[in-house]
C-alpha positions, 0 to 999 in steps of 0.5 A, spaced: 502 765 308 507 764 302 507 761 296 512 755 296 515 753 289 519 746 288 526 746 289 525 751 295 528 750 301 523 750 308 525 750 315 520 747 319 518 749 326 520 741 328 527 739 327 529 732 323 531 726 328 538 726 323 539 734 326 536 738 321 531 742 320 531 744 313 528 741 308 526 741 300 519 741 297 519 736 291 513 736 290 506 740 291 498 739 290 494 736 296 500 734 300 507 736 299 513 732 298 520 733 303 526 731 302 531 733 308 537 736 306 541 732 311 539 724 310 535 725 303 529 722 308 523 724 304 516 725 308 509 727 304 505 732 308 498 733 308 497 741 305 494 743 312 499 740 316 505 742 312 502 750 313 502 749 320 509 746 321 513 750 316 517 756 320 520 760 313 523 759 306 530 759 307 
């Protein structure tokens, strides 16, 4: 497992319905909070199901 920072770029296993799969970590603690790169859509992921679903840093 990686140690993910704010302001890194993720790529996760499921693409974003806008065509993407990339997205930015805004921010972290017991949930993580995504911005996708394309549509600036932000979701907020459980910690355990942002480790399960995130592919690689980009």
């Amino acid at each position: 497992m990686e140690n993910y920072l704010v302001n890194d770029i993720v790529m996760m296993k499921k693409g974003h319905p806008c065509g993407t799969n990339k997205w930015e970590i805004v921010r972290i603690g017991s949930d993580v909070k995504l911005e996708c790169i394309q549509c600036k859509r932000i979701v907020t992921l459980s910690r355990a199901k942002f480790n399960k679903s995130v592919k690689c840093k980009v």
